[in-house]
N, C-alpha and C positions, 0 to 999 in steps of 0.2 A: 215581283220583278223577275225576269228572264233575258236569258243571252244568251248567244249563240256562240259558246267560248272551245277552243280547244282545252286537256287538258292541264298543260303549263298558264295558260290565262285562269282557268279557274283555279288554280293555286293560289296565286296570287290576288285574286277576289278573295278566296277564303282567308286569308294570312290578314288581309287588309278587315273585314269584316270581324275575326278573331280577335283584333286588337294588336298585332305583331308591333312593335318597339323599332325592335333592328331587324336587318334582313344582311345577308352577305352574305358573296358568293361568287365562284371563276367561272365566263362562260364555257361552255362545251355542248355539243350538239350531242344525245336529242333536248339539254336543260335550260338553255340559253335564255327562251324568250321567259323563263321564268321572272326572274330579276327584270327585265325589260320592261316587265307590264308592271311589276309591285314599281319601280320606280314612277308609273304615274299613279303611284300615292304616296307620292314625297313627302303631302305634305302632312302625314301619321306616320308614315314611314320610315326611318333614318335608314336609306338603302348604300351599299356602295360595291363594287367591285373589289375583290382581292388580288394581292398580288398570287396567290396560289389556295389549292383549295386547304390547306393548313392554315393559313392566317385567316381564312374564312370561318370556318369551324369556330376556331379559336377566341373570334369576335364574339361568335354568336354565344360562345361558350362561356364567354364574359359576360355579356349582356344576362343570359339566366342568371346566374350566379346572382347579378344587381338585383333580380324579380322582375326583369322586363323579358316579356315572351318573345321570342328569338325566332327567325328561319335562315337557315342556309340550304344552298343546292351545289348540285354537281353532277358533274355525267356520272358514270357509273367508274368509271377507273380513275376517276376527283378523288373517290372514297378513300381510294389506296395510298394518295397522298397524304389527307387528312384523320387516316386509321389513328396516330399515334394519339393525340388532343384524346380523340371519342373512344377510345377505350378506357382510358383513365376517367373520363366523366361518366361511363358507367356504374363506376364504381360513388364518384361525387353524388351524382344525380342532380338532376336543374331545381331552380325555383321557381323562374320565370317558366314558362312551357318552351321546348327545346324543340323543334322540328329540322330535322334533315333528307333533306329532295335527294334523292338517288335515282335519277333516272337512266336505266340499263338498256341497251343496245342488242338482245337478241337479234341475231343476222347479218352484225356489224356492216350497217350499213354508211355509219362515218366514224369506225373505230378500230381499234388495233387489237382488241377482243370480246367476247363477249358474256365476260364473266357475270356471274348470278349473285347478286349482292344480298338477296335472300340468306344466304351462308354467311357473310359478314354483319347482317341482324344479328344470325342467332350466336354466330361467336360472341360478338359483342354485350349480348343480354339485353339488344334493344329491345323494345314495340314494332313490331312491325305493321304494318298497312298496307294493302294494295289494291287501290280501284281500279275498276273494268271500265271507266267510260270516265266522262266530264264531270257529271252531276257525284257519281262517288269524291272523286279528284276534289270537289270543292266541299262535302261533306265529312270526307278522312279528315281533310287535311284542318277544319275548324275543329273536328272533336280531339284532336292529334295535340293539342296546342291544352287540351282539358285534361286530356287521359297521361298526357305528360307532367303536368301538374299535382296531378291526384295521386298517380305512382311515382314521381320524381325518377323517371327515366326517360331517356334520350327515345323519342319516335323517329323512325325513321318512313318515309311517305317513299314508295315505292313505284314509280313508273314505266314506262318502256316506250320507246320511240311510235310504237302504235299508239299508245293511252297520249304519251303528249303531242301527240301532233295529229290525231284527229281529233273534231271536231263535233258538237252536238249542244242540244238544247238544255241550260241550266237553270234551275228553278235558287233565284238567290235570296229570294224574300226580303225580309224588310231592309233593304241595303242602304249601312248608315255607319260607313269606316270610323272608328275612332279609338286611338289607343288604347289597349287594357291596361288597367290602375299598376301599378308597379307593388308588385308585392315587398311588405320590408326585409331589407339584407339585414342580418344580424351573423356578424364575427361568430363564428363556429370552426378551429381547425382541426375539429374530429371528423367532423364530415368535409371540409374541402380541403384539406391537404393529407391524400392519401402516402403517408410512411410508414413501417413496416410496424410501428407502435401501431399504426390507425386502420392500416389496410384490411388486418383479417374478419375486423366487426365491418368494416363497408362491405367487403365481397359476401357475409353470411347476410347480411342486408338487402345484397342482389339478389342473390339465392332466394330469401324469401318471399319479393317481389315477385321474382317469376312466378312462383306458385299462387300469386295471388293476383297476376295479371293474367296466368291461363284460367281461373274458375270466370274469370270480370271476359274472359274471349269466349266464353261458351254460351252467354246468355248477350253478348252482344247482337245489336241487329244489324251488323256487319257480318256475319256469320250466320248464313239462315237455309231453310232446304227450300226449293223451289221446286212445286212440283208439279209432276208429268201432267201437258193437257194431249189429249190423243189427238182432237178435232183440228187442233191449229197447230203452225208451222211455229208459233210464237210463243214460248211458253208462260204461265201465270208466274209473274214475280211475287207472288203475294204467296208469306210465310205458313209452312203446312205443317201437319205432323203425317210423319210414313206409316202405313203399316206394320204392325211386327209379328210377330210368330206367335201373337196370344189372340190378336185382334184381324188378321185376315192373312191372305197367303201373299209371303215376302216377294218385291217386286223383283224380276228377273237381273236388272243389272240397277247398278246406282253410281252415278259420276260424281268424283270429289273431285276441284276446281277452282280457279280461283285466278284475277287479275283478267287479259284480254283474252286470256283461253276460256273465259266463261262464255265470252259472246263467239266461240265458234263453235262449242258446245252444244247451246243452245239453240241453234240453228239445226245442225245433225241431229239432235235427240231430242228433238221438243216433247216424246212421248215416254224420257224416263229420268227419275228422277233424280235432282242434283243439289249435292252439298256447296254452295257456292259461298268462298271462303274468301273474306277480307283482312282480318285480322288472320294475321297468319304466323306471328311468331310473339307469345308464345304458343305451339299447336291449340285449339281445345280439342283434348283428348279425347273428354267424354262426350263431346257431340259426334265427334267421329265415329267413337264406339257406338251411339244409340242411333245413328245411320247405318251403321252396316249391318246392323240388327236388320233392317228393317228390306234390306235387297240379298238377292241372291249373290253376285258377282259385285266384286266393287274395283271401276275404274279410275283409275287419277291420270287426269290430263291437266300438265304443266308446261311452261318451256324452258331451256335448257337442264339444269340440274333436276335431278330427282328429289327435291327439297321434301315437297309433301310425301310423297309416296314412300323415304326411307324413314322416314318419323313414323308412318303408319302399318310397315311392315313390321318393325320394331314394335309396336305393341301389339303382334302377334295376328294383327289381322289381316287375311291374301288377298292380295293386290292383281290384278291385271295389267303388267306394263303396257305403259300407251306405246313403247316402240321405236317413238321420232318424236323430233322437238318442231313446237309449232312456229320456226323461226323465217316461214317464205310462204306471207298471205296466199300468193296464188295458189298455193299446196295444201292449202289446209281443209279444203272441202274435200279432196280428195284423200285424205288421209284421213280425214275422221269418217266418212264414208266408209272407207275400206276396214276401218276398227269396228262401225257400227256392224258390216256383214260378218265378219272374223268373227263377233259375240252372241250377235242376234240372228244373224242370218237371215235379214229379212229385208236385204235388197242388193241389188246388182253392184257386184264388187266395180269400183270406179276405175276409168281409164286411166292411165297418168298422162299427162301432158307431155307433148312432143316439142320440142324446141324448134323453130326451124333457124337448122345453123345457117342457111346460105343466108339469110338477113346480117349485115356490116353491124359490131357492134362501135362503141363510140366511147374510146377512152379516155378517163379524166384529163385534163390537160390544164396545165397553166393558163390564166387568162393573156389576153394579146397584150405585149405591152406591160405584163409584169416586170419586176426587174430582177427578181427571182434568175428568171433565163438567164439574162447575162452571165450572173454567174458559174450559174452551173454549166453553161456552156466552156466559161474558160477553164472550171476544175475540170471538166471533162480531156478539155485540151492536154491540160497541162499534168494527167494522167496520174492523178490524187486519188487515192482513199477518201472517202468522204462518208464523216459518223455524221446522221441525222436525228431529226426531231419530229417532232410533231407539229402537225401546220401545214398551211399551202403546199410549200414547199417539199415535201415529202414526194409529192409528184417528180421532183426531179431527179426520182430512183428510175422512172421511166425511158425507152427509148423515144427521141433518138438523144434525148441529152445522158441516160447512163449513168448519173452522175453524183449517186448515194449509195451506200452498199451497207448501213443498218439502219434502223428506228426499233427505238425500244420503248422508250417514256418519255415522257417533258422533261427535259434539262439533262437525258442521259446520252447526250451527242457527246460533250467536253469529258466526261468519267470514259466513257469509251473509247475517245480517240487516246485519251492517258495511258489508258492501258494497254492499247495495241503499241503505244511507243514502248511503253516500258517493257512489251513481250518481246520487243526486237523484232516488229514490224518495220521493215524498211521503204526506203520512198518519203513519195511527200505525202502527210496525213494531216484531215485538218475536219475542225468539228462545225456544224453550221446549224442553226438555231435562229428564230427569230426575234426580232424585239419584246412581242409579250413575254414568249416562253423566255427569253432572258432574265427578265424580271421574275417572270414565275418560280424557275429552278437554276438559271443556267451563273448564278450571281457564284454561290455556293462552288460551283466547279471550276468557273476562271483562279475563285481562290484559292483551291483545292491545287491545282496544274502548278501555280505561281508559287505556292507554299514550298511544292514538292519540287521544285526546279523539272518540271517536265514541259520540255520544246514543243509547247501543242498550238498552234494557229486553231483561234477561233472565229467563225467570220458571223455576224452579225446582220441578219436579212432586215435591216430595219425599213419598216414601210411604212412605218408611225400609226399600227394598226392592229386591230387581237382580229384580223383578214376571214379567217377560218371560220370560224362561229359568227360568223354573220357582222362586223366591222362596228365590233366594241373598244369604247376609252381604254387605255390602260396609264400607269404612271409617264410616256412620254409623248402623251399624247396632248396634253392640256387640259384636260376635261374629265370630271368624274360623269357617272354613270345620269346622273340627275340633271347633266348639261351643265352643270357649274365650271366655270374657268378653276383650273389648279395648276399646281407647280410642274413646268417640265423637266425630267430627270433624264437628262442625258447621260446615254450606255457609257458614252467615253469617261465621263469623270468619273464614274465608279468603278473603273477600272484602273484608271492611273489612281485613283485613293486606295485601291487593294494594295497596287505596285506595279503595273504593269509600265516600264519604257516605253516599250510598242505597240503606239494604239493608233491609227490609222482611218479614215474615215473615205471611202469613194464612193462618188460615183457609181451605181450598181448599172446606168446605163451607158458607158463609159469602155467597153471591152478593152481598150488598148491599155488604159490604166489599171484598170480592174486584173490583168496580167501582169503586169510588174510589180504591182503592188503581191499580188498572192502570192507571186512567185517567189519575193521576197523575204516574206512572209514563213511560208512554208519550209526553203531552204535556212532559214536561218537558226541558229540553237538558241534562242530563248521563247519564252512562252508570248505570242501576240497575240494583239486583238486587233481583228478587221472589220467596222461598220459597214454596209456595202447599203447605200440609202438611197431609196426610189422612193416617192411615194406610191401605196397601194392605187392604181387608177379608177377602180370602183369607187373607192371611199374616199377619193380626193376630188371626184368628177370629174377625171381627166381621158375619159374614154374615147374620145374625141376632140384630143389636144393635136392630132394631128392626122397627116396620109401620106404614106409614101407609095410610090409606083413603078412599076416595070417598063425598061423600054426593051421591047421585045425583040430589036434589031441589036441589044449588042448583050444581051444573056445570051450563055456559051450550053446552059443547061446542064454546069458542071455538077448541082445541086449541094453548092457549101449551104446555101441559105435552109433548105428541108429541115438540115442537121439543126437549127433552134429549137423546130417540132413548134410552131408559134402557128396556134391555128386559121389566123389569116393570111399564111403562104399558101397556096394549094398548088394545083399543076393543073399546065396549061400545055401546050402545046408540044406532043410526044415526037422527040427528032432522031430517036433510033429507041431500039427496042430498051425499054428502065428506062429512060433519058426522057427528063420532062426540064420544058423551059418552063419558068415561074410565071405564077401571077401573085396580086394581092387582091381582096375581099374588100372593097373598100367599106363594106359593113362592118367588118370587123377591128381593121386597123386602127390601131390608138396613136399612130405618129414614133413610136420609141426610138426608130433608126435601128436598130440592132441588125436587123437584114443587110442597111448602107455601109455596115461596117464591116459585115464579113464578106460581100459581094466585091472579089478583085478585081471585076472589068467595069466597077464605075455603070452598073444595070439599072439600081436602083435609086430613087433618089425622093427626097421629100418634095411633096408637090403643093402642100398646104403647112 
């Protein structure tokens, strides 16, 4: 059987095909569609959304412990939330098979960085894994769910926004989901409650493991040399043995490799030959070593971190640094091109590509008709400091609304704006976060500000929607991940049961409220909470709940309305040099008003 899967889909084929019990996990882009697709195998599946990627881990973390084989995922800075659980279960180790989806963002392309989680394998003492394509993605991740088993260590299945979100042909064979048997729990608190009586026999236990998961990585067939055909652009995947200095003359260069930097490798040097490395933590050492025997010069192309290449300097053998990280597709022929003439010399150093700046480029922008804007238009106004999060909303650090001046993590809007009060930041300072990331982290900090009597306005973008990753359930939204109706947990009550008096719920389309209420808010000295509630218009189908339009005889062309930055205003007709009268996009237009409410000559008005 075959499919045509990305590789977040064939994860989830293999998880389902492995027998996985439980899955859980927080959306985050590039991991999202993971969980998305194991939910349609509910019915083997017990899948569910987290409130954060801690409580997810930690399910999953349960579920082994039972002997039910487990998966959870995460972007790649999920981990960092969920580090505390998975470093102590290293020490534990699973019953059930334990998989964790880290999928990392080289080039951050919807992220706030682009750290190499590769490094947090090996801190950790996990298994590490990492496919180059689909067909790996759905083969790691079955034998990932075994090798976890066998060694009773946390795997960690490692991808990156290229691997999950292209796309190719997977060979899935006899495809016939059905839960793996549950191995028996048996009461043991030497091995699962790591105390200082128990811990030092669990970490010489890890210890061991490792050395006996790097000999099991060195004859794995996830680890294999692939070698040089001169005649084609394509190289043989089919496992070789190299030459070496007894049996013929060692090959000029030899590439160590591994993840989506195999397939640009492969392309450049289809005519030399390559350690192409899957299992990658822990090293195998001595494959490395009985490759480099066997070439003259040995390259390692990675991206970001130097992960491989300082584990293999370190064992004393010289490296050729690749130089750049291969984090901007369109770059990467050209750079490994210009490595292959730097080594080999045996073709025209490559051009580099010219940008042509005169081409407009096109700035993220809130959707038309968020309710997002409102607000941030009136913090803006009303000349607030404004700590942010993660989410849509984060755009609204941009001009022309202005209207954020940090982002650090999920849920570290409310810690921060605490602490600018307490440095003796003055003015109105207020922290703003959304409904999922509320529930994610931001629970923790309302009680933290309230504990500590610190005067912090927190406002509440609720759109009854996790918006950002693509318009997933969370707790207030109705619905688990599998479409099932569940309980809705409204922000406000959990905030007056911390202790909060002032909690507050508007209108986020509503500007003339949405001003006295923040304003409120913000001058006052105890800690409040501001819901500010629209629903998301994508995910409510409301994109076309309405139209409003210009009458072009009585805009003055002052340009209040521009200031929203609401991409269905544009400019129309220029009545002195800068001075444009408005129009609306009636493509665009979602109906919100927002424009009718800042417009003082009565220009605009709802027409549908």
């Amino acid at each position: 059987m075959k499919k045509f899967l990305s590789a977040n889909e064939a994860v989830a084929h293999a998880a389902a095909q492995a027998g996985c019990v439980v899955a859980s996990a927080y959306p985050g882009t590039p991991s999202t569609e993971i969980l998305e697709n194991v939910a349609k195998f509910k019915d083997t599946i017990r899948c569910e959304w987290a409130v954060n990627e801690k409580v997810a881990v930690e399910t999953a973390v349960g579920a082994s412990m039972a002997g039910a084989r487990a998966l959870t995922a995460m972007k790649h800075v999920g981990l960092n939330v969920a580090m505390d659980p998975l470093m102590t279960f290293t020490y534990v180790g699973p019953l059930g098979g334990f998989v964790l989806v880290s999928a990392d963002d080289p080039g951050m392309h919807s992220s706030q960085n682009e750290q190499d989680n590769r490094n947090l394998a090996k801190f950790a003492r996990a298994l590490l894994l990492e496919p180059a394509d689909s067909q790996e993605a759905y083969d790691m991740t079955r034998a990932a769910f075994e090798l976890s088993e066998q060694f009773r260590v946390p795997v960690i299945l490692r991808l990156t926004t290229r691997t999950s979100h292209s796309a190719s042909l997977v060979e899935l064979g006899d495809f016939s989901p059905k839960p793996h048997p549950l191995l028996p729990y048996v009461k043991d608190i030497r091995r699962n409650i790591p105390v200082p009586a128990f811990s030092p026999t669990q970490r010489l236990n890890a210890q061991k493991r490792t050395a006996a998961m790097e000999k099991a990585a060195c004859a794995s067939p996830f680890n294999r040399i692939v070698k040089p055909t001169a005649t084609s652009k394509r190289p043989n995947t089919q496992t070789s043995k190299l030459p070496n200095a007894q049996t013929s003359k060692p090959a000029p260069l030899g590439i160590v490799t591994s993840a989506v930097a195999y397939q640009y490798v492969r392309e450049i040097f289809p005519d030399v030959p390559i350690l192409k490395l899957g299992w990658t933590n822990p090293l195998p050492k001595a494959l490395v070593a009985k490759f480099a025997k066997g070439v003259g010069k040995l390259l390692v192309v990675e991206e970001l971190d130097p992960f491989l290449e300082d584990q293999i300097k370190a064992m004393g053998l010289a490296v050729v640094p690749h130089k750049t990280e291969l984090n901007m597709l369109e770059l990467n022929a050209d750079r490994l091109q210009n490595l292959r003439h730097e080594i080999l010399g045996d073709v025209p150093k490559a051009k580099a590509k010219k940008v042509d700046e005169t081409l407009p480029r096109r700035p993220p922008v809130l959707c038309a008709g968020c309710g997002h804007r409102g607000v941030f238009y009136v913090l803006h106004k009303l000349g607030a400091t404004v700590t942010g999060d993660i989410g849509c909303y984060t755009l609204g650090a941009f001009p022309p609304l202005s209207a954020m001046d940090s982002t650090i993590c999920m849920g570290a809007s409310i810690g921060n704006a605490a602490g600018m009060k307490k440095a003796g930041v003055k003015g109105r300072i207020c922290a703003v976060l959304g409904d999922s990331t509320f529930f994610h982290s931001g629970i923790t900090g309302i009680l933290s500000a309230l504990y500590n009597g610190t005067p912090v306005t927190t406002v509440v973008l609720d759109n009854r929607i996790t918006a950002m990753t693509g318009h997933q359930d969370n707790p207030g939204t109705g619905k688990t991940l599998a479409g099932d109706p569940a309980p809705v947990t409204e922000i406000g009550d959990i905030a007056k049961a911390c202790g909060y008096r002032k909690v507050v719920k508007v209108s986020a389309d509503d500007l003339a409220a949405l001003e006295t209420v923040l304003m409120d808010a913000m001058d006052g000295d105890e800690p409040a909470l501001v819901i500010a509630y629209a629903p998301c218009r994508i995910a409510a189908k409301l994109t076309k709940e309405g139209l409003c339009a210009t009458d072009a005889a009585k805009c003055k062309a002052c340009g209040a309305c521009f200031k929203l930055g609401c991409p269905a205003i544009t400019r129309g007709e220029e009545v002195a040099p800068g001075r444009f009268k408005m129009r609306i996009d009636a493509e665009l237009c979602a109906g919100c008003k927002h424009c009718t409410q800042v417009c003082k000559f009565g220009a605009i008005a709802r027409v549908r």
